[in-house]
Chimera marker file (.cmm) of the C-alpha trace (Angstrom):
<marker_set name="trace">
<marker id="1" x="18.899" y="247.838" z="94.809" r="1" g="1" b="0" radius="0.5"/>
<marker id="2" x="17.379" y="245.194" z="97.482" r="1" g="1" b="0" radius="0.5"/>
<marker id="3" x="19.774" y="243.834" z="99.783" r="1" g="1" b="0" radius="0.5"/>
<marker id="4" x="21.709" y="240.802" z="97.853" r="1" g="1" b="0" radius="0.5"/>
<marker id="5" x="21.549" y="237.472" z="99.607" r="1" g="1" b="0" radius="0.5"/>
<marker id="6" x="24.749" y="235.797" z="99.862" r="1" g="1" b="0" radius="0.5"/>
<marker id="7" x="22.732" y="231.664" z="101.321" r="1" g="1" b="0" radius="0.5"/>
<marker id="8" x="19.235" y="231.079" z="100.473" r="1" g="1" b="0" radius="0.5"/>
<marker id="9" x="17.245" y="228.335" z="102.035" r="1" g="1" b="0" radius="0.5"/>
<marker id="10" x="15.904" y="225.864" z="99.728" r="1" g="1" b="0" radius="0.5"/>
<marker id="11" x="12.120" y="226.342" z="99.083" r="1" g="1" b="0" radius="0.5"/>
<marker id="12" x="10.669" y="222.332" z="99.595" r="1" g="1" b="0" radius="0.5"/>
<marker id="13" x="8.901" y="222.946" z="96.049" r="1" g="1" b="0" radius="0.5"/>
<marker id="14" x="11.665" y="223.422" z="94.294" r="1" g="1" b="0" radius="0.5"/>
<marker id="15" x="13.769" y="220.625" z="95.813" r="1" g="1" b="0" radius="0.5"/>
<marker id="16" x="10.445" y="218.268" z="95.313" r="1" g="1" b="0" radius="0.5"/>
<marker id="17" x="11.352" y="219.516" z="91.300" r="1" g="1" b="0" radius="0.5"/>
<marker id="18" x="14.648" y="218.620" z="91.486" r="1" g="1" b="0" radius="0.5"/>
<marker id="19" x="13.643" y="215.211" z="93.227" r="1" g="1" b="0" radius="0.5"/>
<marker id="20" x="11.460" y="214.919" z="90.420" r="1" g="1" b="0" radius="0.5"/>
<marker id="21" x="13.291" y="215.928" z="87.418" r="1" g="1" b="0" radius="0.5"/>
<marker id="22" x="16.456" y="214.156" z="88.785" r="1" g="1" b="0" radius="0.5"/>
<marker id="23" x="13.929" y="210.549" z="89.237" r="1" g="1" b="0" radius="0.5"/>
<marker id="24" x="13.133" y="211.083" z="85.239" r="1" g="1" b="0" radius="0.5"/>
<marker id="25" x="16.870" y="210.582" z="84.073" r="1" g="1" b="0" radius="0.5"/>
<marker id="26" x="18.286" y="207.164" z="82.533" r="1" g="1" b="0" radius="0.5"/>
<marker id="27" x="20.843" y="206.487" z="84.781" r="1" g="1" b="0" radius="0.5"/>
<marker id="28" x="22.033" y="207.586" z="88.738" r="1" g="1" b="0" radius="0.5"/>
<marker id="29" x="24.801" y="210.307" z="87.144" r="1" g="1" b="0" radius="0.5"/>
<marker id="30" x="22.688" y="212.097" z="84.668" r="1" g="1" b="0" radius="0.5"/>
<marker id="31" x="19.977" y="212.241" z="87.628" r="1" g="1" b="0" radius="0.5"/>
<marker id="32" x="22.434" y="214.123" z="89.985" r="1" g="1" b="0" radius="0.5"/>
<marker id="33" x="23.423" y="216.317" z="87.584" r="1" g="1" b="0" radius="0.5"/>
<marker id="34" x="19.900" y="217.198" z="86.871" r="1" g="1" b="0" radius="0.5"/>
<marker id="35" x="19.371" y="217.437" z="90.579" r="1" g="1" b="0" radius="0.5"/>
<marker id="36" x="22.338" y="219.991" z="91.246" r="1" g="1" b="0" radius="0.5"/>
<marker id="37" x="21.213" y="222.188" z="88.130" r="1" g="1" b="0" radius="0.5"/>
<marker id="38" x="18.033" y="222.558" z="88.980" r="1" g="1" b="0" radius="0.5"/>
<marker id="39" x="18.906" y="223.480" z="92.570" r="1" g="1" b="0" radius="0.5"/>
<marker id="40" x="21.764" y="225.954" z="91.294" r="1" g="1" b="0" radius="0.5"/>
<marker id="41" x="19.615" y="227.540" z="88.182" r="1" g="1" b="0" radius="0.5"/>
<marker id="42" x="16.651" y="228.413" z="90.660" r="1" g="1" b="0" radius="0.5"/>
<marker id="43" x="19.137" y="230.005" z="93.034" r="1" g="1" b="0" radius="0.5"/>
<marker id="44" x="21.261" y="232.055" z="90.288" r="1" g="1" b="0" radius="0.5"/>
<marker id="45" x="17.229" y="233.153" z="88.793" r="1" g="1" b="0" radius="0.5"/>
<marker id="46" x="16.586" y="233.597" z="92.830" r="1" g="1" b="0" radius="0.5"/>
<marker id="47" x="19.254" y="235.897" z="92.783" r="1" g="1" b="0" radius="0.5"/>
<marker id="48" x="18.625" y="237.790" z="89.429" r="1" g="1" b="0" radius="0.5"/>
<marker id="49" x="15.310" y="238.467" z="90.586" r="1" g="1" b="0" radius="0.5"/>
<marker id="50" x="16.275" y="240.096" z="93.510" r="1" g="1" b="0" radius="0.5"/>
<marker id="51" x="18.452" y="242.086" z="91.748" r="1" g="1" b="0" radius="0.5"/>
<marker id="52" x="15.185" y="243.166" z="89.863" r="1" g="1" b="0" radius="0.5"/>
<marker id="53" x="16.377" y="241.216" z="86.133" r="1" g="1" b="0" radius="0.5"/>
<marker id="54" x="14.097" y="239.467" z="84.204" r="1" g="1" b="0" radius="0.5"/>
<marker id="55" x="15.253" y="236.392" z="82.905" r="1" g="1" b="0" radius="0.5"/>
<marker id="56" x="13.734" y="233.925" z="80.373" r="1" g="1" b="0" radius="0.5"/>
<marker id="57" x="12.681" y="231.304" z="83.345" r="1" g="1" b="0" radius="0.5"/>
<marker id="58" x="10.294" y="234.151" z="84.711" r="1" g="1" b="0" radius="0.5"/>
<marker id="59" x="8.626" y="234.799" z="81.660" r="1" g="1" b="0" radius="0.5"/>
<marker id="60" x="7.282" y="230.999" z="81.686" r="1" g="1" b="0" radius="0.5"/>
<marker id="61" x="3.925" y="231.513" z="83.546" r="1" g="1" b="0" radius="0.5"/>
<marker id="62" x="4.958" y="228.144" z="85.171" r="1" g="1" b="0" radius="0.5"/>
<marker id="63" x="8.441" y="227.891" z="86.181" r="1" g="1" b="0" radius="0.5"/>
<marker id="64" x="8.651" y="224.504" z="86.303" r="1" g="1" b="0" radius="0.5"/>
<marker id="65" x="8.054" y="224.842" z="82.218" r="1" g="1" b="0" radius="0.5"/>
<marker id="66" x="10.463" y="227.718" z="81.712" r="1" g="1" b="0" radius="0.5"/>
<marker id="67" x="13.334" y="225.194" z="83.909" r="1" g="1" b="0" radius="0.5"/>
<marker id="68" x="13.383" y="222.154" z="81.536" r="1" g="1" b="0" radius="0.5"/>
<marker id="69" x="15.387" y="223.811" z="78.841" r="1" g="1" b="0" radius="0.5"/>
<marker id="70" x="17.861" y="225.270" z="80.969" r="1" g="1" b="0" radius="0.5"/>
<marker id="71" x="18.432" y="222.287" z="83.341" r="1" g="1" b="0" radius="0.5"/>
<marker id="72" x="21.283" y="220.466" z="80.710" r="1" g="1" b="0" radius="0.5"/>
<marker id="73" x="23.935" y="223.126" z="80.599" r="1" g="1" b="0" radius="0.5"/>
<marker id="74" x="22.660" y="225.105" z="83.808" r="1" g="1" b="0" radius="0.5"/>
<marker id="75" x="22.345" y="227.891" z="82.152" r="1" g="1" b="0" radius="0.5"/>
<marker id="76" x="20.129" y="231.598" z="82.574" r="1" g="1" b="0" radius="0.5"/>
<marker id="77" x="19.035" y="233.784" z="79.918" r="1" g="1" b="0" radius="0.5"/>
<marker id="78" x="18.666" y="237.420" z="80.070" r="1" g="1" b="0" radius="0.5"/>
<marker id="79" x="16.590" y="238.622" z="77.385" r="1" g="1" b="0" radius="0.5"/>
<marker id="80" x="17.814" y="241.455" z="75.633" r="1" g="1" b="0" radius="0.5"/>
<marker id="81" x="21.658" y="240.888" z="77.570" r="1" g="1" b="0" radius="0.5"/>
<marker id="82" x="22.577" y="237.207" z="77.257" r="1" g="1" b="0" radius="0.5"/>
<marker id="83" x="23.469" y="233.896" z="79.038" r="1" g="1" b="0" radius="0.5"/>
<marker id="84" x="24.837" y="233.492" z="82.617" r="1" g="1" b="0" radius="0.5"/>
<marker id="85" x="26.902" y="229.931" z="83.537" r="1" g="1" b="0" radius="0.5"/>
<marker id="86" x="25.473" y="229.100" z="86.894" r="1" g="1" b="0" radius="0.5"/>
<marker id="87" x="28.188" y="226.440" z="88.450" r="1" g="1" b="0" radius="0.5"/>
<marker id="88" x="27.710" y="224.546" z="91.451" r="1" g="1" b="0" radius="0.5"/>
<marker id="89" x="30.860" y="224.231" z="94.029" r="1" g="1" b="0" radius="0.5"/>
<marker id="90" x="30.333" y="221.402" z="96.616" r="1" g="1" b="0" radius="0.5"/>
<marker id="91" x="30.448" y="222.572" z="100.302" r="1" g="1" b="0" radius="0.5"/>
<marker id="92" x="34.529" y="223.400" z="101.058" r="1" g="1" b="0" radius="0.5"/>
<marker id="93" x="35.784" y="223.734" z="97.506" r="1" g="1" b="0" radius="0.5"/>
<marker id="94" x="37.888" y="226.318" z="97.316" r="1" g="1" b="0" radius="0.5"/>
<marker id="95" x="38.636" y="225.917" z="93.346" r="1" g="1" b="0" radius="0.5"/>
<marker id="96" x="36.398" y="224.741" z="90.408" r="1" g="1" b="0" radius="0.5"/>
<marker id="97" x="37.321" y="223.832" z="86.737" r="1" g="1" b="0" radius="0.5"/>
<marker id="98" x="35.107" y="225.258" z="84.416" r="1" g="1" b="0" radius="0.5"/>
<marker id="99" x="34.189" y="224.587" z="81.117" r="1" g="1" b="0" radius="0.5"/>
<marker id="100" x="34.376" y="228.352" z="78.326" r="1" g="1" b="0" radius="0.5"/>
<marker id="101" x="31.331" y="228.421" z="76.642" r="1" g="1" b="0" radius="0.5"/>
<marker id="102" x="31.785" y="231.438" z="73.959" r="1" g="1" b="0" radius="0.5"/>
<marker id="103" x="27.928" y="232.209" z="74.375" r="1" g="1" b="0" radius="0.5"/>
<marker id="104" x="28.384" y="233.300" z="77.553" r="1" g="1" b="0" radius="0.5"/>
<marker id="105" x="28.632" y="236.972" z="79.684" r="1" g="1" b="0" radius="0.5"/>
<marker id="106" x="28.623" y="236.158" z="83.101" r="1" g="1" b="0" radius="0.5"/>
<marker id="107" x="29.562" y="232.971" z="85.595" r="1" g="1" b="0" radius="0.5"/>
<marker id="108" x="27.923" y="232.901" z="88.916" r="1" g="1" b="0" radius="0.5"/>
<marker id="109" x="29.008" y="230.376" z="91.070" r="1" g="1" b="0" radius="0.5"/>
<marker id="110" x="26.585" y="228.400" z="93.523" r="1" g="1" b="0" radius="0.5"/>
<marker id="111" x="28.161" y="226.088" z="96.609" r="1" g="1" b="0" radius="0.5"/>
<marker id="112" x="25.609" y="223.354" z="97.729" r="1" g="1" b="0" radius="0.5"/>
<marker id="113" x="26.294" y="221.439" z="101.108" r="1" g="1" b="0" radius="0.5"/>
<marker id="114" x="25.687" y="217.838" z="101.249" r="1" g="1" b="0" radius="0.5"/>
<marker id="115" x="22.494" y="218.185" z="103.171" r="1" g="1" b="0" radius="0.5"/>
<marker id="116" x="20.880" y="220.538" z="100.666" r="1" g="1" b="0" radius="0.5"/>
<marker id="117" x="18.658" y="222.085" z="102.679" r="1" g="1" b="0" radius="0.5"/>
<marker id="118" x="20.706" y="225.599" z="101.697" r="1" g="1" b="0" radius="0.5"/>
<marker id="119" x="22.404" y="227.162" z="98.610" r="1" g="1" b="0" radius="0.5"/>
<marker id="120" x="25.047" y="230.102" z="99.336" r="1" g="1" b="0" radius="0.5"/>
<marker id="121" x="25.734" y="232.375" z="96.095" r="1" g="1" b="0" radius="0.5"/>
<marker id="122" x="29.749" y="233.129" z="96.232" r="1" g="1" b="0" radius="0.5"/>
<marker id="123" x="30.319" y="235.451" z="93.456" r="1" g="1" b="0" radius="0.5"/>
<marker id="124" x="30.473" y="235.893" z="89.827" r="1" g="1" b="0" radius="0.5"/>
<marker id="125" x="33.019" y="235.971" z="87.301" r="1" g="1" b="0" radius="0.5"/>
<marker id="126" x="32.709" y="237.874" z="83.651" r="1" g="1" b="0" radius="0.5"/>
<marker id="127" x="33.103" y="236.003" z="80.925" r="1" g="1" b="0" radius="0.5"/>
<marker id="128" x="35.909" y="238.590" z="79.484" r="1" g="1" b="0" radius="0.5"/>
<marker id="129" x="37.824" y="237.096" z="82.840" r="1" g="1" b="0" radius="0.5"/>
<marker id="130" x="37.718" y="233.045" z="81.043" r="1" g="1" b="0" radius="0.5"/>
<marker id="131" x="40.525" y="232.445" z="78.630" r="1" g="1" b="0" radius="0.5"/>
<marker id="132" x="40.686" y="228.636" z="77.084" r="1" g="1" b="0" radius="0.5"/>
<marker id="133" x="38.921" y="225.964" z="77.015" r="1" g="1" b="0" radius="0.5"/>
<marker id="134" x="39.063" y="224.775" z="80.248" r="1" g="1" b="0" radius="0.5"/>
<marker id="135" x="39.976" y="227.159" z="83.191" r="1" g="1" b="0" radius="0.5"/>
<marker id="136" x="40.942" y="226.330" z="86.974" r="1" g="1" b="0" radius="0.5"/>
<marker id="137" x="38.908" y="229.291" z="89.296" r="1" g="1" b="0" radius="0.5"/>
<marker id="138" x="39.651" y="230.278" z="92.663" r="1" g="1" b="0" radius="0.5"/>
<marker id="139" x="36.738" y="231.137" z="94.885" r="1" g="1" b="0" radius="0.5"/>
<marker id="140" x="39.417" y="233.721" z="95.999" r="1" g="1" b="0" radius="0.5"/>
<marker id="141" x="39.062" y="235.336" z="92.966" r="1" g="1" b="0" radius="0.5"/>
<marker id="142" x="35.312" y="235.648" z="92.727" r="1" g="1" b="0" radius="0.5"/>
<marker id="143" x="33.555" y="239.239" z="92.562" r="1" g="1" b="0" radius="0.5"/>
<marker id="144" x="31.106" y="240.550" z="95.016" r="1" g="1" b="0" radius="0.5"/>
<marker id="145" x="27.451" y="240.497" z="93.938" r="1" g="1" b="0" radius="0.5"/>
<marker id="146" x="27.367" y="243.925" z="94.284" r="1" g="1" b="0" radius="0.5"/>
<marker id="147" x="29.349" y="244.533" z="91.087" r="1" g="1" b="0" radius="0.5"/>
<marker id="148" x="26.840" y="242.176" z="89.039" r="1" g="1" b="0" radius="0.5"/>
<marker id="149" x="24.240" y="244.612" z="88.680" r="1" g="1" b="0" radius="0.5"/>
<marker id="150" x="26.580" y="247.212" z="86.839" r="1" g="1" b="0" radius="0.5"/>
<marker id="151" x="28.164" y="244.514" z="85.060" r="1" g="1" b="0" radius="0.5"/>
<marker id="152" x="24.806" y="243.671" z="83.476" r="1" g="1" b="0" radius="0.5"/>
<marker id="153" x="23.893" y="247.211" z="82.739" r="1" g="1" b="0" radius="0.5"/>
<marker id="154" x="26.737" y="247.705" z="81.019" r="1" g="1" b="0" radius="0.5"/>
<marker id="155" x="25.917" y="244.526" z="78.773" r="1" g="1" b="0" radius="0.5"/>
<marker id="156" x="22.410" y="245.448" z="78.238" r="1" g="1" b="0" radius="0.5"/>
<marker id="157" x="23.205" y="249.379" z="77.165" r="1" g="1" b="0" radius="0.5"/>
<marker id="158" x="26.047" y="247.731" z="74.731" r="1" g="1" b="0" radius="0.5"/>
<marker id="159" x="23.506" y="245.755" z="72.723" r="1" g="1" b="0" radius="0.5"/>
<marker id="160" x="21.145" y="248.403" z="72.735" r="1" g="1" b="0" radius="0.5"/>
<link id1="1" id2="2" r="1" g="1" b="0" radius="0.2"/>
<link id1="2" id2="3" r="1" g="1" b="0" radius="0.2"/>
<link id1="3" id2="4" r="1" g="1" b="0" radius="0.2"/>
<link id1="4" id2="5" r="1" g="1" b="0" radius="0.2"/>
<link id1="5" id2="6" r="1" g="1" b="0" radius="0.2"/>
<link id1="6" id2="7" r="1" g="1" b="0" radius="0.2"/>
<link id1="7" id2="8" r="1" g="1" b="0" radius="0.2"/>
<link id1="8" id2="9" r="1" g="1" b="0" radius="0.2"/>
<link id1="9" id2="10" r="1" g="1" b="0" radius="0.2"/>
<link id1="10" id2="11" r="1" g="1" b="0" radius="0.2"/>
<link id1="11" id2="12" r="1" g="1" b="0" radius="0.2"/>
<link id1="12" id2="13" r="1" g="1" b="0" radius="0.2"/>
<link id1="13" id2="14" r="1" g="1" b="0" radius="0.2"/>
<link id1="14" id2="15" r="1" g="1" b="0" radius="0.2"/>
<link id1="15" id2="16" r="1" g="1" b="0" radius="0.2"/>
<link id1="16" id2="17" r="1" g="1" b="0" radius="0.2"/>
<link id1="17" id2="18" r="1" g="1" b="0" radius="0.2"/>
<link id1="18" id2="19" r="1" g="1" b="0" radius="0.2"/>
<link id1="19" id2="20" r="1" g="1" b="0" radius="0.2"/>
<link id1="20" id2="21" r="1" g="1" b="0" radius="0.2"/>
<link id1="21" id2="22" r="1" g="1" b="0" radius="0.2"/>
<link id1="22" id2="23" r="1" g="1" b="0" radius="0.2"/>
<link id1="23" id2="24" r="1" g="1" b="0" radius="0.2"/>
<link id1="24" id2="25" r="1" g="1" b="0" radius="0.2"/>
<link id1="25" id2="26" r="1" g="1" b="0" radius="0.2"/>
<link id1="26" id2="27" r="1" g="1" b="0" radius="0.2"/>
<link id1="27" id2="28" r="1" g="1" b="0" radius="0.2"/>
<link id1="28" id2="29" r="1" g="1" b="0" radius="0.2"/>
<link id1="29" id2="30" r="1" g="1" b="0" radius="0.2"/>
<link id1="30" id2="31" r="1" g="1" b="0" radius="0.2"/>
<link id1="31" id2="32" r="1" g="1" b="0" radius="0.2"/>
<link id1="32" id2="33" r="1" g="1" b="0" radius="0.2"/>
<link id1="33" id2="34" r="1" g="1" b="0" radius="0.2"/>
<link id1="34" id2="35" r="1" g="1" b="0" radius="0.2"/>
<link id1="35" id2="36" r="1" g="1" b="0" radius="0.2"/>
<link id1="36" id2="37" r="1" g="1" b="0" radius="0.2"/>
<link id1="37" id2="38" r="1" g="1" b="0" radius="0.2"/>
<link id1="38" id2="39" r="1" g="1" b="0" radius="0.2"/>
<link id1="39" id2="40" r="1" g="1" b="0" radius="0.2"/>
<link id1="40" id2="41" r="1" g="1" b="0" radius="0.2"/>
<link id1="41" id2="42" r="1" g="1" b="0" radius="0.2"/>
<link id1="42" id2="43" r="1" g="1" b="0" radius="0.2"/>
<link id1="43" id2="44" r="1" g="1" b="0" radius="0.2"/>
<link id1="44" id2="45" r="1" g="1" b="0" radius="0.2"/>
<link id1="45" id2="46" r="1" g="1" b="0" radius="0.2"/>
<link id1="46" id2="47" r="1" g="1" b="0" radius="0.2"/>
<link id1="47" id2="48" r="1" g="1" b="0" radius="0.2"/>
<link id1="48" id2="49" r="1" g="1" b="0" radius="0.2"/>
<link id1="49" id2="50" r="1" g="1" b="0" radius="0.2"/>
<link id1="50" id2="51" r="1" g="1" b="0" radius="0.2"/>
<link id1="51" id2="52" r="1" g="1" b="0" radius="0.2"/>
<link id1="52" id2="53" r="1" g="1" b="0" radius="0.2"/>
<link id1="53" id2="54" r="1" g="1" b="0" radius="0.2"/>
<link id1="54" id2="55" r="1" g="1" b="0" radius="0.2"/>
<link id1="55" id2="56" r="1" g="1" b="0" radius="0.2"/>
<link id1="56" id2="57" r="1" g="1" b="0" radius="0.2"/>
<link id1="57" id2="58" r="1" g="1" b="0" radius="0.2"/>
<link id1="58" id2="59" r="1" g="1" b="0" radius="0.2"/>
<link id1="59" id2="60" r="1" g="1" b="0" radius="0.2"/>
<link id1="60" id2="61" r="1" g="1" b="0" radius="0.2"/>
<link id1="61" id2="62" r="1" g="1" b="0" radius="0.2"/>
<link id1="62" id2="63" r="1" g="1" b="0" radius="0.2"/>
<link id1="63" id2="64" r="1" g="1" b="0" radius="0.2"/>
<link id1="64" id2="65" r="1" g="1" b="0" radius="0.2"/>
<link id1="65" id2="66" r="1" g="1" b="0" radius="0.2"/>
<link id1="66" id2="67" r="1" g="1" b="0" radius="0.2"/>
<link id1="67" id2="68" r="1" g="1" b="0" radius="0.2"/>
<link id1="68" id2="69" r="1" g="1" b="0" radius="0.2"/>
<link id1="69" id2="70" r="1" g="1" b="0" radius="0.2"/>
<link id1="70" id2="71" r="1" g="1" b="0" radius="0.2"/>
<link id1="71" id2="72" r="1" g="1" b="0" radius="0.2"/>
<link id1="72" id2="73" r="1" g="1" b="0" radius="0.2"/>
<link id1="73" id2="74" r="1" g="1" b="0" radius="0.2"/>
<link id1="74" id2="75" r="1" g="1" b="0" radius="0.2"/>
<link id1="75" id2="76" r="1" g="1" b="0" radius="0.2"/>
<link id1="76" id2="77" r="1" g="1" b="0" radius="0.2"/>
<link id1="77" id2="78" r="1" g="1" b="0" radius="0.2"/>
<link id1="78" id2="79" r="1" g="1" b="0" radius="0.2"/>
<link id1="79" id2="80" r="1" g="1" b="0" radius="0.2"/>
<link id1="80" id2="81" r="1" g="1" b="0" radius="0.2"/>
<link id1="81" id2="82" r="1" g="1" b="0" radius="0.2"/>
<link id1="82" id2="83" r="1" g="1" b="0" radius="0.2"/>
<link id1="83" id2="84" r="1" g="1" b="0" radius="0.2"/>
<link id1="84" id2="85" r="1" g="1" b="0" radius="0.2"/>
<link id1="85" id2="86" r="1" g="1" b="0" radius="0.2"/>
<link id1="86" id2="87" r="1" g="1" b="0" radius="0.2"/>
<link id1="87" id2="88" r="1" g="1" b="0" radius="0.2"/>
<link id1="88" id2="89" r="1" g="1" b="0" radius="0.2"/>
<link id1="89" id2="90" r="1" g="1" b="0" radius="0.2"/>
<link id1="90" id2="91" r="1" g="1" b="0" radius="0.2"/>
<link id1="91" id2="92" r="1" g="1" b="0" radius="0.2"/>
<link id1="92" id2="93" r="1" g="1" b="0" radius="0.2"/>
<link id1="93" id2="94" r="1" g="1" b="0" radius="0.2"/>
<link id1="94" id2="95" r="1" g="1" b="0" radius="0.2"/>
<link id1="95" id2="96" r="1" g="1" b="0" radius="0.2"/>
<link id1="96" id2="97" r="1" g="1" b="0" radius="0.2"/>
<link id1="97" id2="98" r="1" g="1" b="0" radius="0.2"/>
<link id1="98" id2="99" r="1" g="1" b="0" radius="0.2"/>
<link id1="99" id2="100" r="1" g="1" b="0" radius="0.2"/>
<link id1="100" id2="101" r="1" g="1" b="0" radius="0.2"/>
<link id1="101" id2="102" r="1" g="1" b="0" radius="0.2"/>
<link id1="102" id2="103" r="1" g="1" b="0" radius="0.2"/>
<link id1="103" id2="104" r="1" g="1" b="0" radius="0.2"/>
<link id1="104" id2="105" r="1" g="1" b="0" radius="0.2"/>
<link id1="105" id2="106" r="1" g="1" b="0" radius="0.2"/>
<link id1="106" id2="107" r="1" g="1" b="0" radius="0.2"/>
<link id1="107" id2="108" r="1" g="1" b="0" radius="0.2"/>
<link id1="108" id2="109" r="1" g="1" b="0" radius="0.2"/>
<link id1="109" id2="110" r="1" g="1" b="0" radius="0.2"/>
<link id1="110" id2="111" r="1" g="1" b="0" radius="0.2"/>
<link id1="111" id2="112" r="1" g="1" b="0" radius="0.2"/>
<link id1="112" id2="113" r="1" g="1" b="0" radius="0.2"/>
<link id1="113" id2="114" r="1" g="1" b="0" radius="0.2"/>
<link id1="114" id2="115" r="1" g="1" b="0" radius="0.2"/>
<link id1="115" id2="116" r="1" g="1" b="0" radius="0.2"/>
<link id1="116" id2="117" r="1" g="1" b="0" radius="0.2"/>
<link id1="117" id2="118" r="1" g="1" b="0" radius="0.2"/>
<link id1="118" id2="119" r="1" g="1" b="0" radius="0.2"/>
<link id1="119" id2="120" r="1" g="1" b="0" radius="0.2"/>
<link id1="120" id2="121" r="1" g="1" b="0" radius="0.2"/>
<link id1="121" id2="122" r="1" g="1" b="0" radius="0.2"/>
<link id1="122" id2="123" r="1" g="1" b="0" radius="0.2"/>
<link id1="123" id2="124" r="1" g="1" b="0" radius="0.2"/>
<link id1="124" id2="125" r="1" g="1" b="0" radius="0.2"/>
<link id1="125" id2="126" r="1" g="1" b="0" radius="0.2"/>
<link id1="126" id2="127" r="1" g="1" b="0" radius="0.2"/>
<link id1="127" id2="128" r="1" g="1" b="0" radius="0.2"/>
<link id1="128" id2="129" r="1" g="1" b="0" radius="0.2"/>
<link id1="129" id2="130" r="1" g="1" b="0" radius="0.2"/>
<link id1="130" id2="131" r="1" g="1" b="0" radius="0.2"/>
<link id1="131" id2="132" r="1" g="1" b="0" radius="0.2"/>
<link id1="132" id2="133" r="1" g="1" b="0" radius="0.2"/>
<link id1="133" id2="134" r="1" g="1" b="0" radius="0.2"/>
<link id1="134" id2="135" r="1" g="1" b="0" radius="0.2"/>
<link id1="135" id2="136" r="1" g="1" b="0" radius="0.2"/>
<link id1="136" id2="137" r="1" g="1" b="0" radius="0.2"/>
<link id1="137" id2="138" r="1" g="1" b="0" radius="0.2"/>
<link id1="138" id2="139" r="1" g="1" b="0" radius="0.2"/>
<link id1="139" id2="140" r="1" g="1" b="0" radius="0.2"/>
<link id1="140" id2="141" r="1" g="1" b="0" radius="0.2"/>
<link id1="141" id2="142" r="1" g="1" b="0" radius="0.2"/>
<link id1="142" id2="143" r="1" g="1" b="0" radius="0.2"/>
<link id1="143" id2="144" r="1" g="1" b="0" radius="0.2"/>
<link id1="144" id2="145" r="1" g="1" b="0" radius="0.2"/>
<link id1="145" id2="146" r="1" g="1" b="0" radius="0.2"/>
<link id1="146" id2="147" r="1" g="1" b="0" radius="0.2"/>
<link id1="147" id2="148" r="1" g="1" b="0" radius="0.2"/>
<link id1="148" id2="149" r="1" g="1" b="0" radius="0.2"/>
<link id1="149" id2="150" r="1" g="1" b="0" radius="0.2"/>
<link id1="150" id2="151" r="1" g="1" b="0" radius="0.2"/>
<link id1="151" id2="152" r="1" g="1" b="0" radius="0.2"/>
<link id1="152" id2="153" r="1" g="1" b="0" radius="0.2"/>
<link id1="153" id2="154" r="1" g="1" b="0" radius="0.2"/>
<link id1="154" id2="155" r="1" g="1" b="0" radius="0.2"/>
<link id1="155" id2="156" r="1" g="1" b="0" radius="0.2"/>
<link id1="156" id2="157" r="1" g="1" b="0" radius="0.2"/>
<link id1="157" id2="158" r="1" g="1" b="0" radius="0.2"/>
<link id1="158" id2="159" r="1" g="1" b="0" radius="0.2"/>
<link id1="159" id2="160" r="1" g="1" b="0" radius="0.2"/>
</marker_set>
């Protein structure tokens, strides 16, 4: 497996998307959210790549196409293994209350500074680990990246 990057630089193309899709949004909040979505769904499909999965976004010849559907619930799909929660943290958080969604294998958690000019991935939790509607997570209690990959294998061979 390549070597897992833990803080990505953000690629000036992809923050000119955000810019953009953010700009197209009916009011300041919605924008933002937009804006932090798209910023934390390229750097959880960033990271996916890396780890040499395919997910739904790639298969777009454009990827500014294969974004728009997943920029609402800042989500990833895996074909053939399922959906991944990518949630943003804001620089210093050290917990974040997340919303279940039962559709879901896989949260992978995304802290973006206030000058946005980086992303660092934290960790992942599996959705097995989410009980409730609503649950309070530690950053503490994050896995390594380096227990994704298996993670997802195990998925994928499951719905074989």
């Amino acid at each position: 497996m390549k070597d897992i990057l833990t803080e990505l630089p953000i690629d000036k193309q992809v923050y000119n998307l955000a810019l953009g899709y953010a700009s197209e949004q009916a009011n300041l909040q919605h924008g933002l959210k937009i804006f932090y979505n798209t910023m934390t769904v390229w750097a959880v499909n960033f990271l996916l790549g890396r780890m040499d999965f395919e997910t739904l976004i790639d298969k777009d010849d454009d990827w500014t196409v294969g974004i728009e559907s997943a920029l609402e619930l800042a989500d990833v799909m895996l074909p053939g293994i399922g959906k991944i929660q990518c949630c943003r943290i804001d620089e210093g958080e050290t917990r974040i209350i997340v919303p279940a969604q039962d559709d879901r294998i896989a949260y992978i958690f995304v802290e973006l500074p206030g000058s946005v000019e980086k992303v660092k991935l934290l960790g992942f939790l599996p959705a097995t680990d989410i009980h409730g509607d609503t649950v309070e997570i530690s950053v503490t209690n994050l896995q390594p990246f380096d227990r994704l990959s298996d993670y997802l294998e195990a998925i994928q061979l499951q719905t074989v």
